[in-house]
C-alpha positions as CSV (number, residue, x, y, z in Angstrom):
1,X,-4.7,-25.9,-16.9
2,X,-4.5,-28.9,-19.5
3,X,-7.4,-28.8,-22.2
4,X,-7.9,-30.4,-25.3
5,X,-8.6,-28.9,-28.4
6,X,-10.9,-30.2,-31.2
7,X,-8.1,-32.4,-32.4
8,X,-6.9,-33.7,-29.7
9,X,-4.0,-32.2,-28.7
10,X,-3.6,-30.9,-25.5
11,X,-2.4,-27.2,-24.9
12,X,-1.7,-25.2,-21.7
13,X,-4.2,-22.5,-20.5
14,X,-1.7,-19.3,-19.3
15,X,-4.5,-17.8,-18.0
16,X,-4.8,-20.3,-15.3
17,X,-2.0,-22.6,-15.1
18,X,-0.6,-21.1,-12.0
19,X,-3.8,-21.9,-9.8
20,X,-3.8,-26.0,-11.3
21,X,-3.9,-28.1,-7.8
22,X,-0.4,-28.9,-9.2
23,X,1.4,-25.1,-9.2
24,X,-0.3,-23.9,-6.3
25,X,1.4,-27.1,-3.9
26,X,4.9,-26.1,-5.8
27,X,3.8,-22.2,-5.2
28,X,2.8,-23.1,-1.6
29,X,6.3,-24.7,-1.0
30,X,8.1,-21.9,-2.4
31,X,6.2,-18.8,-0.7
32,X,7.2,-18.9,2.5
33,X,10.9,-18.6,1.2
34,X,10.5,-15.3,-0.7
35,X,10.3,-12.0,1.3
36,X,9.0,-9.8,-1.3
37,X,6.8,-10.5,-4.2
38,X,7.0,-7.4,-6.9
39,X,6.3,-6.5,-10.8
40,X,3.9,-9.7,-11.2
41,X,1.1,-9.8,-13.8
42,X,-2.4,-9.9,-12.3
43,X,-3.4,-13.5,-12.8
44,X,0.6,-14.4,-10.8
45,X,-1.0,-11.7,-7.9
46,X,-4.2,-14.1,-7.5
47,X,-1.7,-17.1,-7.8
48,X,0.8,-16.0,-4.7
49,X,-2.2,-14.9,-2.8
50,X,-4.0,-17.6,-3.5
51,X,-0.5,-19.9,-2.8
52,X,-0.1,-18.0,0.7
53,X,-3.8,-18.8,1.3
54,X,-3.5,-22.4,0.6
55,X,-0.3,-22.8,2.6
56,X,-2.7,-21.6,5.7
57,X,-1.5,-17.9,5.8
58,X,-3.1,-14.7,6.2
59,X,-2.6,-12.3,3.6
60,X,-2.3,-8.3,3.4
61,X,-2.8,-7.4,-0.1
62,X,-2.1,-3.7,-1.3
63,X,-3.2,-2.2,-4.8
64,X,-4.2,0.5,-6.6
65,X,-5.5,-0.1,-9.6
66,X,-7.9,-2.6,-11.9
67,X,-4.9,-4.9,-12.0
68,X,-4.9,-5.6,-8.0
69,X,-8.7,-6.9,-8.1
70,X,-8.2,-10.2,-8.4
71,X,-5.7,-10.5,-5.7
72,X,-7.0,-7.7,-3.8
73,X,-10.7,-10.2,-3.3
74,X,-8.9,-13.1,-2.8
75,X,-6.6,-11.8,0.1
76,X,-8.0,-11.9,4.0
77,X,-7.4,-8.1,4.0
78,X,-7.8,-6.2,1.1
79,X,-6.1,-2.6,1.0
80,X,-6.9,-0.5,-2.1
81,X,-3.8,3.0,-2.7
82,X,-5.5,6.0,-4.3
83,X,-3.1,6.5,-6.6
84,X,-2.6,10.1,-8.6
85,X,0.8,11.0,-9.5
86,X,0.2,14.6,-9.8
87,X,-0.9,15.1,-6.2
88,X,2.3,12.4,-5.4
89,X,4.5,14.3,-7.1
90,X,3.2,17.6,-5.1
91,X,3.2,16.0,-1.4
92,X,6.9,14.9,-2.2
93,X,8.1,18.2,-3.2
94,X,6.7,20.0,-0.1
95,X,7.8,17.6,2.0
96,X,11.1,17.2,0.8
97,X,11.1,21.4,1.1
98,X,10.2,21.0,4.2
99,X,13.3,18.5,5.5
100,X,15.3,21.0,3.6
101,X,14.3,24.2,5.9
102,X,14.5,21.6,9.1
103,X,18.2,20.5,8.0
104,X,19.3,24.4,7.3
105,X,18.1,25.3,10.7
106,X,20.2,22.3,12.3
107,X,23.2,23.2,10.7
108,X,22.3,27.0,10.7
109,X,22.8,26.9,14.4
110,X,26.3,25.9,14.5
111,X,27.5,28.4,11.3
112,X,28.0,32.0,12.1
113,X,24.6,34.2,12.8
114,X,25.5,37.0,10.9
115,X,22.0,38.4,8.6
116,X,20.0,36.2,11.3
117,X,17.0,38.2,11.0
118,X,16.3,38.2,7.0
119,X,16.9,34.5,6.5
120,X,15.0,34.0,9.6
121,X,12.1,35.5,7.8
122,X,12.5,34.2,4.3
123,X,12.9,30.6,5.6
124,X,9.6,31.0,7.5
125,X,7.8,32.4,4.2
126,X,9.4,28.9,2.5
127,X,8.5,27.1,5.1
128,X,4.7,28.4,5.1
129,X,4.5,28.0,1.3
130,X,5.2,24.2,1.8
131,X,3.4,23.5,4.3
132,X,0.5,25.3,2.4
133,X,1.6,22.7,-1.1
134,X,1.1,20.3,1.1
135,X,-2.5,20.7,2.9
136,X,-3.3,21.9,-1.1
137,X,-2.3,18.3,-2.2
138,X,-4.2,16.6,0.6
139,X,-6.9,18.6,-0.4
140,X,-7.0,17.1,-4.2
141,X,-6.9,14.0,-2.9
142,X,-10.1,13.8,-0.6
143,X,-11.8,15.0,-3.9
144,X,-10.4,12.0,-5.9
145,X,-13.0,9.9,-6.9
146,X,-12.7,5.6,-6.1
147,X,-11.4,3.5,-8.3
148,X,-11.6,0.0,-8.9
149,X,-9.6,-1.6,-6.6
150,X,-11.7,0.2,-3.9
151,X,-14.5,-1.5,-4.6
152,X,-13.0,-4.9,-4.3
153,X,-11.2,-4.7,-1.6
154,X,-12.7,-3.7,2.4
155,X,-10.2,-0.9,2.8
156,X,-9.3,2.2,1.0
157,X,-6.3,4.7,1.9
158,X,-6.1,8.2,0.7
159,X,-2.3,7.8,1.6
160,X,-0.4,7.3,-1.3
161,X,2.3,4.9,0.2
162,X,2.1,1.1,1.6
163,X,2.2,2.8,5.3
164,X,-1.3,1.7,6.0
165,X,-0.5,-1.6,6.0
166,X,0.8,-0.8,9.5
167,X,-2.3,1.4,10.4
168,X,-4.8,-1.6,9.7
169,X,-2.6,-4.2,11.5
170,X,-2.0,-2.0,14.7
171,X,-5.9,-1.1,14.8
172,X,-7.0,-4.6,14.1
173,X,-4.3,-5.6,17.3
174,X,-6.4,-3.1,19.7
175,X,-9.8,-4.3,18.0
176,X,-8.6,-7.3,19.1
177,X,-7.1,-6.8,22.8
178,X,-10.0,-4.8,23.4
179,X,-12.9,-7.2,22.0
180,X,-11.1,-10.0,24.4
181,X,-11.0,-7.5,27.7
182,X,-14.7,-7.2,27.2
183,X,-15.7,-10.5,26.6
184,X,-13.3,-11.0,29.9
185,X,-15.2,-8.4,31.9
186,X,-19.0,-9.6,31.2
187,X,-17.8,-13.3,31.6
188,X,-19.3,-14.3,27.9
């Protein structure tokens, strides 16, 4: 992190000061005291992971874009988002239609059922026009094409939220439980 210039002097390298020998034994006596590690720059990405890493952890490392590569190859499990806001944007308004109709009908049940029939009918017709937003914005995003981060990193979600994290983990666990049972079984 420490170079020398042609005169001499000495000068910090940014770029790489956080993974000096130095930094990462600070870093690797500070990780295990933070929880949650957001809004870094990429090269402060490679240095927690690399921090965690050094410290004798295994890291999870979720990203979705160009940024996230770095950190994303030097993690023990890589998991690249497809990210497009558009098709975000149209999954969360369905859905949030949808929880809509769900928490009408609740509370529809204990208010007067006067004009059951018609608003019986329209809430179906919502409710089919979500749902239909909704298997419209998965469809855009199977036709997404890969990004960067996908290609650094083992796994890629189509979900555009942090919830397959838990997918991977609980499959790896039953990889796991079952690869022992059958090493078990045949005695190897």
């Amino acid at each position: 992190a420490l170079s020398e210039n042609g005169g001499g002097d000495s000068y910090i390298d940014m770029k790489s000061v956080l993974l000096h020998p130095d930094a990462q034994r600070t870093l690797q006596r500070l990780v295990p005291l933070i929880s949650v590690f957001a809004r870094h720059a990429p090269r402060q990405k490679e240095a927690v992971i690399a921090a965690f890493n050094g410290a004798g952890r295994y890291t999870l490392m979720c990203g979705d874009g160009t940024n996230d590569v770095g950190a994303l190859k030097m993690s023990h499990v890589g998991i690249s988002i497809i990210s497009v806001p558009d098709v975000e944007a149209k999954q969360r308004e369905a859905l949030d239609g949808l929880a809509k109709i769900r928490n009408e009908e609740d509370n529809g049940t204990k208010k007067e059922k006067k004009g059951k029939k018609k608003k019986k009918k329209s809430r179906k017709k919502v409710w089919e026009e979500h749902v239909k937003a909704l298997a419209e914005a998965e469809e855009e995003l199977n036709s997404v094409s890969l990004g960067d981060a996908s290609v650094a990193s083992p796994f890629t979600s189509r979900v555009t939220s942090i919830r397959c994290t838990k997918d991977v983990l609980q499959r790896g666990r039953c990889t796991l439980v079952t690869m022992l049972q059958i090493y078990k079984v045949l005695g190897v």
